[in-house]
C-alpha positions in Angstrom: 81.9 43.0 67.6 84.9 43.0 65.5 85.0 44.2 62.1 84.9 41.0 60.3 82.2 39.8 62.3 80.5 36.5 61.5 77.3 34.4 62.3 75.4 31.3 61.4 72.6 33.6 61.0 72.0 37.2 60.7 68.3 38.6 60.8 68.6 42.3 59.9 65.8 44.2 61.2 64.7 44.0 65.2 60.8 44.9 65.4 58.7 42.9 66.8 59.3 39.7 64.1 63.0 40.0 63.6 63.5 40.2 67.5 61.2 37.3 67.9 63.3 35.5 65.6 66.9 36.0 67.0 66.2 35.1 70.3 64.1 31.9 69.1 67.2 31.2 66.4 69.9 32.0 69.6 67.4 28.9 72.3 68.2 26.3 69.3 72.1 27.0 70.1 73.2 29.1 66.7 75.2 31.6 66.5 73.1 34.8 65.6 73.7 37.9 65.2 70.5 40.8 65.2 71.0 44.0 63.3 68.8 47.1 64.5 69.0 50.7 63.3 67.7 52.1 66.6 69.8 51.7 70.0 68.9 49.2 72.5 68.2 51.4 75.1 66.0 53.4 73.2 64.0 50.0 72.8 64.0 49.4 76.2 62.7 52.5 77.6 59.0 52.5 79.1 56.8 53.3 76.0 56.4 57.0 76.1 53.0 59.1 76.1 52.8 59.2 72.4 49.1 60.4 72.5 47.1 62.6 74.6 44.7 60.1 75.2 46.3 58.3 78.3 49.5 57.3 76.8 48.6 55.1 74.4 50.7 54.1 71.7 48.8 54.4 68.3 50.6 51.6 66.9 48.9 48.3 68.1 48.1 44.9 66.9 45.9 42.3 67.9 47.8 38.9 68.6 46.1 35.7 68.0 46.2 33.0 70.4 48.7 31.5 68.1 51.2 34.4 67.7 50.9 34.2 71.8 51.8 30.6 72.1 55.2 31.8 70.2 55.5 34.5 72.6 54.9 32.1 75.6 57.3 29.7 73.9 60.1 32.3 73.5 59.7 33.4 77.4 58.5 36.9 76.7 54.3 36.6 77.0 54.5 37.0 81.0 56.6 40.4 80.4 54.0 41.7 77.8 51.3 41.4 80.1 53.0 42.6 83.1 52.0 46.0 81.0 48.7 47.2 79.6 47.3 45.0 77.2 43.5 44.0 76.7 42.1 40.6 75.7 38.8 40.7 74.0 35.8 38.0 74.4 34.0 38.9 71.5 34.2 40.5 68.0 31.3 42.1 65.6 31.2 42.7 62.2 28.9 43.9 60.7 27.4 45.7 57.1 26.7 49.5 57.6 25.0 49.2 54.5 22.3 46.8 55.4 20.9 44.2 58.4 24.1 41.4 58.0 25.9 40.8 61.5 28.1 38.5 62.6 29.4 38.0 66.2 32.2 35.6 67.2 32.2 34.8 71.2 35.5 32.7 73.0 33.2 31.2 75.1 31.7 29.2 71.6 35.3 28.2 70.8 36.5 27.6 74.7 39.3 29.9 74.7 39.8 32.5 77.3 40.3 35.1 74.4 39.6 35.9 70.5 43.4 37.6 71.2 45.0 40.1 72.4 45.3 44.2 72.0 49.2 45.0 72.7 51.0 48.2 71.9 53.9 47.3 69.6 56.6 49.1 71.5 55.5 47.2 74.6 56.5 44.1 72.3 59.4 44.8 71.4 60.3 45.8 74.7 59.9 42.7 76.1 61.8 41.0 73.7 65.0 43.0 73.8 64.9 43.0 77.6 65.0 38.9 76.8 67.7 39.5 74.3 70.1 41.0 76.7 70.1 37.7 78.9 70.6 35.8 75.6 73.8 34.6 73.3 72.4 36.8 70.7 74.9 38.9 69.3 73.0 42.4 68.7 74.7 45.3 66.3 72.6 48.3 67.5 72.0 52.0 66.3 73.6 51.4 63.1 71.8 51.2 59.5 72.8 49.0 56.9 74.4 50.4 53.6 75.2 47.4 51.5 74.9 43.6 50.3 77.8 41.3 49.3 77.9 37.6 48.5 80.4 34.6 48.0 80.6 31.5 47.4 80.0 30.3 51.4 78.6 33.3 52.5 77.1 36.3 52.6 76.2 39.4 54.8 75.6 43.2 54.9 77.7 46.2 55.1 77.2 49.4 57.7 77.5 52.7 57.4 80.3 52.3 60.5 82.4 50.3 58.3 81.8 47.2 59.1 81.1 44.0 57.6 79.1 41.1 58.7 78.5 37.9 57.3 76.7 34.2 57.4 76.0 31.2 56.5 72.2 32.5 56.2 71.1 36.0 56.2 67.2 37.0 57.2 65.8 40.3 56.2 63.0 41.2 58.8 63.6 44.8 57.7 60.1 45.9 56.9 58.1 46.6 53.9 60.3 48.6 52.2 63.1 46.0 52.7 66.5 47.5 51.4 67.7 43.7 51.5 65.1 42.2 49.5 65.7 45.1 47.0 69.5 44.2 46.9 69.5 40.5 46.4 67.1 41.1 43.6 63.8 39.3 44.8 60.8 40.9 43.1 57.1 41.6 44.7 53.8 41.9 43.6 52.1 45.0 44.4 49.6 46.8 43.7 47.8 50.4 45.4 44.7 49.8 47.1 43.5 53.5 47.1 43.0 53.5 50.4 44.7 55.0 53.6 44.3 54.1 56.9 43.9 56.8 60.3 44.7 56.0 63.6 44.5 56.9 66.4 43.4 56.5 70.6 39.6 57.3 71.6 37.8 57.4 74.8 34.0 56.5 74.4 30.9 57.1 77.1 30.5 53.4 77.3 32.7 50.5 77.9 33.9 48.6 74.9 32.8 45.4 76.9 36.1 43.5 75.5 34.8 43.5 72.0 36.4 44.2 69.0 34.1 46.3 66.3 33.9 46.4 62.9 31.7 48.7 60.7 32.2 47.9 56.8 30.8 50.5 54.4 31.7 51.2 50.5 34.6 53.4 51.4 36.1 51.2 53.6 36.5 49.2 57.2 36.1 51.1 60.5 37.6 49.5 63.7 37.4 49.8 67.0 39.7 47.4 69.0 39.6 47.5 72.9 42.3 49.1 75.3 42.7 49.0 78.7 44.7 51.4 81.3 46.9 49.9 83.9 43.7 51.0 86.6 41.2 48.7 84.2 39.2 51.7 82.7 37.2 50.1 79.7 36.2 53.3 77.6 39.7 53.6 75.5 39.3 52.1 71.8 42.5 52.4 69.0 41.2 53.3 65.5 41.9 51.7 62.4 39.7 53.5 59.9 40.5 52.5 56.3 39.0 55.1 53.7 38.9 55.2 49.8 42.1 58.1 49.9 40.0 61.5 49.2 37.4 60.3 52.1 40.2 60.1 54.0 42.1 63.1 53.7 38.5 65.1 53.7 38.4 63.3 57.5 42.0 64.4 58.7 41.3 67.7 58.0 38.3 67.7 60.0 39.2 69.8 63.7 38.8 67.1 66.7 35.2 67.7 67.4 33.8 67.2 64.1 36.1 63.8 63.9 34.3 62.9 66.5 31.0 63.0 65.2 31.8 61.4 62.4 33.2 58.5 64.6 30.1 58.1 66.2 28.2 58.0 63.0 30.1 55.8 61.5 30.6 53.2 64.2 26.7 53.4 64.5 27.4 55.0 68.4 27.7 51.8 69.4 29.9 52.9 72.4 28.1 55.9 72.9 29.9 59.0 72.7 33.5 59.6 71.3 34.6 62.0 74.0 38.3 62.8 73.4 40.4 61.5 70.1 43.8 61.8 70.1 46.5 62.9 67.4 45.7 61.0 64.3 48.0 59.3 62.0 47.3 58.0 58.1 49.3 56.5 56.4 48.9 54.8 52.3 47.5 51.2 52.5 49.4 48.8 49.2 49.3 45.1 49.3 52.9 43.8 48.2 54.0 40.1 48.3 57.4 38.5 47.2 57.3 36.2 44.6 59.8 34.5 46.0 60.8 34.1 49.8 64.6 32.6 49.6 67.4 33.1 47.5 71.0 31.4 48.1 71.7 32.1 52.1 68.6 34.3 52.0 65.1 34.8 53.4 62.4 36.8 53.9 60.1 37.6 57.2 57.1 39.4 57.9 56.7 42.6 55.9 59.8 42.3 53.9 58.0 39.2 52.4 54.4 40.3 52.7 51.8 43.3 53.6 48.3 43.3 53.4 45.3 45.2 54.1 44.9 46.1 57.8 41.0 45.1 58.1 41.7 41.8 59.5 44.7 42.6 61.5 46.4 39.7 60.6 49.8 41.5 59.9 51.5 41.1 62.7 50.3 37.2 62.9 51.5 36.7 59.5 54.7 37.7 60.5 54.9 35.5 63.8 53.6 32.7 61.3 56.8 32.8 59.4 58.4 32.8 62.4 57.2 29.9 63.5 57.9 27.6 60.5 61.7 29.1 60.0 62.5 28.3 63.3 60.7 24.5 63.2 62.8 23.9 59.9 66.3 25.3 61.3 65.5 23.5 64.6 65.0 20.4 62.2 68.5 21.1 60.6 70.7 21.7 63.6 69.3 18.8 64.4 70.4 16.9 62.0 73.6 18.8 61.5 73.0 20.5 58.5 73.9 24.2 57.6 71.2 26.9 58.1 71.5 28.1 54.3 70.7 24.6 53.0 68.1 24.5 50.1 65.7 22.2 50.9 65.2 23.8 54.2 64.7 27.3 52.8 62.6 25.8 50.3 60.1 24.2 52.9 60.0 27.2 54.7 58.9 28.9 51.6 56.1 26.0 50.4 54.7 26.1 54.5 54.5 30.0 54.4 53.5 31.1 50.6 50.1 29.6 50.1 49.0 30.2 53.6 50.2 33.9 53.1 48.9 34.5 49.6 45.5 32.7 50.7 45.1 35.4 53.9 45.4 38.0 51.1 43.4 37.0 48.8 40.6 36.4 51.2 41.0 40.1 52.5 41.1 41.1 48.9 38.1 39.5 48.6 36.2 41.1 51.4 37.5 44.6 50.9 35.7 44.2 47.3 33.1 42.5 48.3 31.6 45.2 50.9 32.9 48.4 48.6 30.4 47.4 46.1 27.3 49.0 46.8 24.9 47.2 44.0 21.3 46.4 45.0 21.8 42.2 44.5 25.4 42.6 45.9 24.3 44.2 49.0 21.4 41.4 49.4 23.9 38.6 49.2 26.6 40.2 51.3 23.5 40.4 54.0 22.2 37.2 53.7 24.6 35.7 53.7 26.4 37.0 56.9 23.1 36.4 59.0 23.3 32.7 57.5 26.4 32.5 58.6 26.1 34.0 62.1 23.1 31.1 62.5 25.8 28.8 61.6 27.9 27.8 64.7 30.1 25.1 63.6 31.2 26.9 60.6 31.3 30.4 62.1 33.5 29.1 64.6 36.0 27.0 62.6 36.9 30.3 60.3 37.4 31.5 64.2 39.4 29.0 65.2 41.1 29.2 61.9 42.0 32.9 62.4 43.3 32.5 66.2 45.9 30.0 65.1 43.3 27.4 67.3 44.0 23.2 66.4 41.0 22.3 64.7 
């Protein structure tokens, strides 16, 4: 790269969306340029044993069958599932607090899958190795410093010296997006109280490709299905989302009495927990940009939205805005128009707010919904899930809904 480098468009930030991104954006023949703090080969290494429970990354998210159709569509699905990953038939949800279950089967909807349990790093793997056969220009092991801005372009500065610019510039760098702070686009956020513990189980009984979730008033509990590279069936990762002191009180428990409160708490619905590995917590806020696009400018994936793990819809979220970005740009290279034009951005923004802002405020809903823990509130929350489950056609359409399905 020379020091004055300069792109059609520039996505800084190369997880999992912002890699997705570039290479889609580099297929439609633009000039783009990725931006990544950590080296390539870093990236591209095989993932390392970051837990003591086989290996497992604790970073995982479940991919809908519409975040997989991107994947597919970008070349990179085959290379995902070359590696571990673990498709699940069936998910549970249920009230720990009373008799309401609800159980959502593929077979109802057709599909071969509900989705899809990947380790992140595996991911990203698979879409840098695809970068490296692509035109996509990648600026690697290097963070950015700065923001500038003229009249036909803009671009980012790095802590190397150098300057790059564009026609439009996409910040896919995560929640805490230094971009989105610098152009001056403001979120809403707010502190759920909550924080989240992960980590890799092993249970006495096979998770049968089902995905479980406990709720109770201090929060969500799931269990979502692993599988090693021989096919064993008893590794689960952990999302358990606790009111804060409940959760601290848990990660200072020593590994056997974790366990036993796992096992409580997920009803020992898998039997025993037999080993757990390191855990992890980390603060859960929700935070969403009032705006998405500025002049030249947009947002993708966490720099633009987070929200409340219990649905594990992040990481589809972020493939979602993805996937309309790159169906507007491909619209105007098509018809010869400049990435950073207006009334692209601006449908980019209409197709992704409201469907964004309506995930969160359904999961907003549901986390207050099942921390209340009133007599008449619990009766309704009950009822009203058994009515559900009875319910096929509707059950399956907020399915359907969820996996990205046509309905």
């Amino acid at each position: 790269m020379t020091e004055q480098a300069h792109f059609d468009i520039l996505v800084v930030g190369g997880g999992m969306v912002g890699s997705a991104l570039a290479l889609g954006l580099s297929r439609q023949g633009w000039n783009v340029g990725l931006v990544e703090g950590s080296e390539r080969e870093t990236l591209l290494q095989a993932p390392a044993e970051a837990t003591d429970v086989d290996g497992f990354d604790p970073r995982v998210s479940a991919i809908s069958v519409a975040s997989q159709r991107l994947l597919e569509q970008l070349g990179v699905w085959g290379a995902i599932t070359a590696g571990r990953h673990c498709p699940y038939q069936t998910m549970i949800v249920w009230d720990g607090d009373g008799t309401g279950r609800i159980q959502f089967e593929a077979a109802e909807l057709r599909a071969p899958a509900l989705g899809t349990i990947i380790e992140n790093p595996r991911i990203v793997r698979a879409l840098f190795s695809a970068l490296a056969d692509s035109s996509v220009g990648l600026i690697d092991g290097v963070r950015v410093t700065g923001w500038w801005q003229d009249e036909d372009a803009r671009g980012v500065r790095l802590e190397n010296g150098q300057s790059l610019g564009a026609r439009l510039v996409v910040a896919a760098d995560g929640a805490h997006s230094r971009l989105r702070q610098w152009v001056g686009l403001p979120t809403r956020e707010w502190d759920y109280g909550q924080q989240a513990i992960v980590c890799t189980v092993r249970t006495a009984q096979s998770h049968r490709f089902t995905a479980w979730q406990r709720f109770s008033p201090t929060g969500p509990l799931a269990f979502l299905p692993l599988l090693t590279e021989s096919g064993d069936e008893h590794f689960c990762s952990i999302v358990w989302s606790q009111d804060t002191e409940e959760a601290r009180r848990l990660m200072a428990l020593g590994d056997s009495a974790f366990r036993a409160e796992l096992e409580s708490a997920i009803e020992r619905e898998l039997g025993a927990v037999e080993v757990v590995s390191r855990r992890y917590a980390f603060p859960l806020r929700q935070r969403h940009a009032k705006d998405y696009i500025a002049t030249g400018f947009a947002l993708v994936g966490d720099a633009a939205h987070t929200i409340h793990p219990l649905a594990g819809q992040g990481a589809n979220l972020g493939y979602g805005d993805v996937r309309a970005l790159l169906d507007e740009l491909a619209q105007a290279r098509k018809a010869g128009i400049d990435p950073d034009n207006e009334l692209t951005l601006a449908r980019y923004q209409r197709r992704r707010k409201g469907e964004n802002l309506a995930m969160m405020a359904a999961m907003e809903g549901f986390k207050q919904l099942f921390g209340r823990d009133e007599l008449t509130v619990r009766w309704l929350r009950n009822t009203g899930m058994r009515w559900l489950n009875q319910l096929g056609p509707i059950k399956n359409r907020i399915a359907a809904e969820a996996m990205g399905l046509d309905t």
